[in-house]
C-alpha positions as a Markdown table, in Angstrom:
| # | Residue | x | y | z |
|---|---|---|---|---|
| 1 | Unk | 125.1 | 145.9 | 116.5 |
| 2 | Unk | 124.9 | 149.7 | 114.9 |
| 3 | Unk | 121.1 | 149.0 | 114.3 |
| 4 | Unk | 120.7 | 147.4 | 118.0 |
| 5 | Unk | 122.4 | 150.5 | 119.5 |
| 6 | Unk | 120.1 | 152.8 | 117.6 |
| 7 | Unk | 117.4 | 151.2 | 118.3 |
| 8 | Unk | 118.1 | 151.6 | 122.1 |
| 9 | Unk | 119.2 | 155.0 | 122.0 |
| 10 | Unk | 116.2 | 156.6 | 119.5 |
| 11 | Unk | 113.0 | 153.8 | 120.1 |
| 12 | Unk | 111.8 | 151.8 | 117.2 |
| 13 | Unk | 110.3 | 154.9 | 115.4 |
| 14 | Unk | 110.4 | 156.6 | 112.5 |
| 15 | Unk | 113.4 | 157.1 | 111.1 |
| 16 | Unk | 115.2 | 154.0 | 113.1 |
| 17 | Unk | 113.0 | 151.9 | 111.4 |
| 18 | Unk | 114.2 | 152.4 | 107.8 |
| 19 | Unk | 117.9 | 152.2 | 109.1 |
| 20 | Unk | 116.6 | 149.0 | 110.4 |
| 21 | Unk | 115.3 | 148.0 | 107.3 |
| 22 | Unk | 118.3 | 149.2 | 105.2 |
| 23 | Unk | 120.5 | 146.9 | 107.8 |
| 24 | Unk | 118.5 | 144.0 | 106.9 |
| 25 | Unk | 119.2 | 144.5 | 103.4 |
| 26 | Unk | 122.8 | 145.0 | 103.7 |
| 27 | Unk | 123.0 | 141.9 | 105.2 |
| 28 | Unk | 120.5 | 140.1 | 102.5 |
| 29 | Unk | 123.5 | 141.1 | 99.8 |
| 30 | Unk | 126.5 | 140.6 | 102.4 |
| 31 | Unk | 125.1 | 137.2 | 102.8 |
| 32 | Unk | 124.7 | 136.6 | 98.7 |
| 33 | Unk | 128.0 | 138.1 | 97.8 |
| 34 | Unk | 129.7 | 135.9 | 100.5 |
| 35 | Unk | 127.8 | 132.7 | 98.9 |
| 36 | Unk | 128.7 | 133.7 | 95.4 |
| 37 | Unk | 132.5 | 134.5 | 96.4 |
| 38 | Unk | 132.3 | 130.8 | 98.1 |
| 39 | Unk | 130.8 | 129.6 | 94.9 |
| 40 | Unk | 133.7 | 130.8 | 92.4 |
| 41 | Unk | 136.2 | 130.2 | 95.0 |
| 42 | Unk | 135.0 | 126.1 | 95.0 |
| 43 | Unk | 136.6 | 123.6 | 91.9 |
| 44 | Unk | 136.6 | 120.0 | 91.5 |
| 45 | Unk | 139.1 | 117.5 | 92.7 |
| 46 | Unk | 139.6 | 115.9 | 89.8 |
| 47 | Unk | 142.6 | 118.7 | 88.8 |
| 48 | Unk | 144.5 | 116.5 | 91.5 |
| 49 | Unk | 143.3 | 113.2 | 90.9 |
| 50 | Unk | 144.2 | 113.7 | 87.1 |
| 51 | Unk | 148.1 | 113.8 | 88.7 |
| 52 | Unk | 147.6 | 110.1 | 89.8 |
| 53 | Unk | 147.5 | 107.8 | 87.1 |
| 54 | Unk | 150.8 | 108.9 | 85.8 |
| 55 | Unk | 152.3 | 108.7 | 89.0 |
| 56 | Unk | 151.4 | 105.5 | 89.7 |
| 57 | Unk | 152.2 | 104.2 | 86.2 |
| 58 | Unk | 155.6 | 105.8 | 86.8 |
| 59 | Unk | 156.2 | 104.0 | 90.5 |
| 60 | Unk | 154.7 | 101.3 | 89.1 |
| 61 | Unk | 157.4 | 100.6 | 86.5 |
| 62 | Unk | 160.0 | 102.0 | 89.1 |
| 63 | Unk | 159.4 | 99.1 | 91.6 |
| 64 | Unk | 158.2 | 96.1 | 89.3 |
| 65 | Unk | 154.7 | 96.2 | 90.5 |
| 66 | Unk | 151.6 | 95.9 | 88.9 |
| 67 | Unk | 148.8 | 98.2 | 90.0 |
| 68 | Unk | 145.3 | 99.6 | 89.1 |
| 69 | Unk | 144.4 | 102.9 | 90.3 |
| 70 | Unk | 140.5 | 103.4 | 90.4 |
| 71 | Unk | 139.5 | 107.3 | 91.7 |
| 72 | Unk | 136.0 | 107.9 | 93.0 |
| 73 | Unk | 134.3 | 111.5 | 93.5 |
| 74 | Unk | 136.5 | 113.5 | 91.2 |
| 75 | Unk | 133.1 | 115.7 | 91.2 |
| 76 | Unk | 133.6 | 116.4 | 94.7 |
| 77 | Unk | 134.6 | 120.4 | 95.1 |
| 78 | Unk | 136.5 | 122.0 | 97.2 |
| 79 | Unk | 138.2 | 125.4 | 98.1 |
| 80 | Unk | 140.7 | 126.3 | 95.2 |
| 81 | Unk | 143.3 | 127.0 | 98.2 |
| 82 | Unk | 142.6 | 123.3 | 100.0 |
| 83 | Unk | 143.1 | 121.7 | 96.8 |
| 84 | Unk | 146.5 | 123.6 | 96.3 |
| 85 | Unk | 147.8 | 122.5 | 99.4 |
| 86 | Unk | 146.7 | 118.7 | 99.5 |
| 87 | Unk | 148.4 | 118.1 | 96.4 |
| 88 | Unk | 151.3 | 116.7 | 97.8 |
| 89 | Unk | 149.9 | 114.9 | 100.6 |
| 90 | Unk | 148.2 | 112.9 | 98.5 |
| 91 | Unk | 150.8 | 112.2 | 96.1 |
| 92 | Unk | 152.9 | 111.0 | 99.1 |
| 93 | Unk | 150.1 | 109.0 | 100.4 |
| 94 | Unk | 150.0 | 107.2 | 97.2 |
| 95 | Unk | 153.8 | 106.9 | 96.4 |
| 96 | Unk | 153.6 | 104.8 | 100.5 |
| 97 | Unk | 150.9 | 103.0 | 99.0 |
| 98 | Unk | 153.5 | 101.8 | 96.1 |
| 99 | Unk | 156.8 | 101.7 | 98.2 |
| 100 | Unk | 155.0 | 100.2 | 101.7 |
| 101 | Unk | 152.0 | 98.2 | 100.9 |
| 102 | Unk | 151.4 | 96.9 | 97.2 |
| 103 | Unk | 153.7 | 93.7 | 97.1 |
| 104 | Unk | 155.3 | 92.8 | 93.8 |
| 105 | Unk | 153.4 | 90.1 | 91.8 |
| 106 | Unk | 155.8 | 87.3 | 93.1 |
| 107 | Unk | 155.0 | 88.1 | 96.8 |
| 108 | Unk | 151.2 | 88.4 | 96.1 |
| 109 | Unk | 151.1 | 85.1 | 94.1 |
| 110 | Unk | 152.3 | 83.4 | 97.3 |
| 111 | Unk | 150.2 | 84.9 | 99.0 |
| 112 | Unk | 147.0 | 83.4 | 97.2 |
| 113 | Unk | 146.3 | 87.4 | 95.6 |
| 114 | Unk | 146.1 | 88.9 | 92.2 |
| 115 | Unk | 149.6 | 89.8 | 90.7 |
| 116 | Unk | 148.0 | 93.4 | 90.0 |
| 117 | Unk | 147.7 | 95.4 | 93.3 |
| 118 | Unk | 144.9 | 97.8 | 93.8 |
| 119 | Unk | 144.8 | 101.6 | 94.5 |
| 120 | Unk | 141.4 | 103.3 | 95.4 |
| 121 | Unk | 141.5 | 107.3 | 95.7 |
| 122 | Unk | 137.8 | 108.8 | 96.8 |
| 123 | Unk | 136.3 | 111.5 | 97.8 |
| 124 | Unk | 133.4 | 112.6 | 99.1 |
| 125 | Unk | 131.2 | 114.7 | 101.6 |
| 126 | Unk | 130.1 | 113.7 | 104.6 |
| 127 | Unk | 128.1 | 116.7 | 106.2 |
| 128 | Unk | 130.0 | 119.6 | 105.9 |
| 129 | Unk | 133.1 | 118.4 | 105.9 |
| 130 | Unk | 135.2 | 116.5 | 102.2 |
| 131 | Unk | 136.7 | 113.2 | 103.0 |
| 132 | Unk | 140.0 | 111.9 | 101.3 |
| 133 | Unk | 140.8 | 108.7 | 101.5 |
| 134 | Unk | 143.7 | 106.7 | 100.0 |
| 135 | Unk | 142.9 | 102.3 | 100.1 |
| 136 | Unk | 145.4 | 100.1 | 98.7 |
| 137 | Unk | 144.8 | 96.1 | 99.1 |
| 138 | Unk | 148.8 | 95.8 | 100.0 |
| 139 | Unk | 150.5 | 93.9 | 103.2 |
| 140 | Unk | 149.6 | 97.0 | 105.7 |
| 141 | Unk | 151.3 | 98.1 | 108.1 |
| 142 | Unk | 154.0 | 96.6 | 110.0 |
| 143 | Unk | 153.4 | 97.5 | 113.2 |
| 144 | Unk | 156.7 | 95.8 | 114.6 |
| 145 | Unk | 158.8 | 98.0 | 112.1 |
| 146 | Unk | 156.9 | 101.1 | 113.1 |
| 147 | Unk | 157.4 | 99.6 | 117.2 |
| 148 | Unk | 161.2 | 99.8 | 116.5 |
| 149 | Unk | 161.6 | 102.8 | 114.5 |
| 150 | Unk | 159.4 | 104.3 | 117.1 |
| 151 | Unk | 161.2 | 103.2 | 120.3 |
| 152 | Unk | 164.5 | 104.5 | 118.2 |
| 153 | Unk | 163.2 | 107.9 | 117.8 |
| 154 | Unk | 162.3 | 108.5 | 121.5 |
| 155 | Unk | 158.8 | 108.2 | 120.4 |
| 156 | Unk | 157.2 | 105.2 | 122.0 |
| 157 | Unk | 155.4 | 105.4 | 124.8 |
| 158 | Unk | 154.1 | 102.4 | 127.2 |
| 159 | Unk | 150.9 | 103.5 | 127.7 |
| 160 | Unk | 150.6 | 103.8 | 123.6 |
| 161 | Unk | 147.4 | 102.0 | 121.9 |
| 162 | Unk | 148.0 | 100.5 | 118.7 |
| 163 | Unk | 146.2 | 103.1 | 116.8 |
| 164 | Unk | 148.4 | 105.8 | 118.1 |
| 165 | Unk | 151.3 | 103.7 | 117.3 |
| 166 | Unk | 149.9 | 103.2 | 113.8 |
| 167 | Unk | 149.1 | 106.8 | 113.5 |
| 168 | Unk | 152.8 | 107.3 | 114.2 |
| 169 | Unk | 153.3 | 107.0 | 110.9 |
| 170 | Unk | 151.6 | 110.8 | 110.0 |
| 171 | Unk | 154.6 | 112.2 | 112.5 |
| 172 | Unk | 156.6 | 114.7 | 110.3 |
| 173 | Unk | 160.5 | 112.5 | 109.4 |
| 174 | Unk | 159.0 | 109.2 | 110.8 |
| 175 | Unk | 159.5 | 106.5 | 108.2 |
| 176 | Unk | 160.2 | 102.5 | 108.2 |
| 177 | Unk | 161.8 | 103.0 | 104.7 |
| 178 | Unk | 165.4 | 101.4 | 104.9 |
């Protein structure tokens, strides 16, 4: 902007034209410096993924289940402050996994499945943006629980699709524990 207004106000002569090509330069290393404070700023995921297996050991054992936990992409990097704060999203996401959908081995067995439940953590990026996603090969959802909690909590609405109702369950305090 400086070097537009000079430009404008003096011609493109002379002495505007080395403050044009000093501006060019000081955006050359604003540009670098940004990339290499970026750079630094980035670590891998794996310093929360390393927090899962011992959780889920520990629920595990807690509720009688058995379950593997595979992790995917703990390569991927991200911002040192995003992976501070998803830390406990994730660890919530898998103790639901444990509580809501992995069945203990009795319950699976009837229902023609392995006795061990799965778990499957990844991440990776999809053009600019780091996907998380959390997979368990549990019972799902119960939508009719989630109906009635919802319609208890003033939050159903008629008009609601089912994937709003599902998504019902990312509302801060909603929950179809007992």
């Amino acid at each position: 902007q400086i070097e537009s207004q000079f430009k404008a106000k003096y011609g493109k002569k002379g002495l505007v034209l080395d403050f044009s090509d000093a501006f060019d330069q000081i955006g050359k290393v604003a540009t670098e410096l940004h990339e290499a404070i970026m750079k630094v700023r980035m670590v891998p995921i794996r310093q929360v993924f390393n927090r899962l297996p011992s959780l889920v050991r520990s629920l595990a054992k807690e509720t009688g289940r058995e379950i593997d936990l595979y992790l995917e992409g703990e390569e991927t990097e991200l911002d040192k402050t995003v992976i501070d704060e998803i830390g406990e999203p994730l660890l919530h996401l898998i103790r639901n996994s444990v509580d809501h959908g992995i069945e203990p081995p009795e319950e699976r067995e009837t229902n023609d499945k392995d006795p061990r439940g799965s778990i499957m953590v990844r991440a990776y990026q999809e053009s600019s943006h780091i996907i998380i996603s959390v997979e368990d090969d549990g019972r799902g959802m119960d939508e009719e629980k989630i109906r009635d909690n919802a319609e208890r909590q003033g939050l159903l609405r008629q008009d609601m699709s089912r994937r709003e109702l599902l998504d019902l369950i990312f509302t801060p305090g909603f929950s179809t524990a007992e």
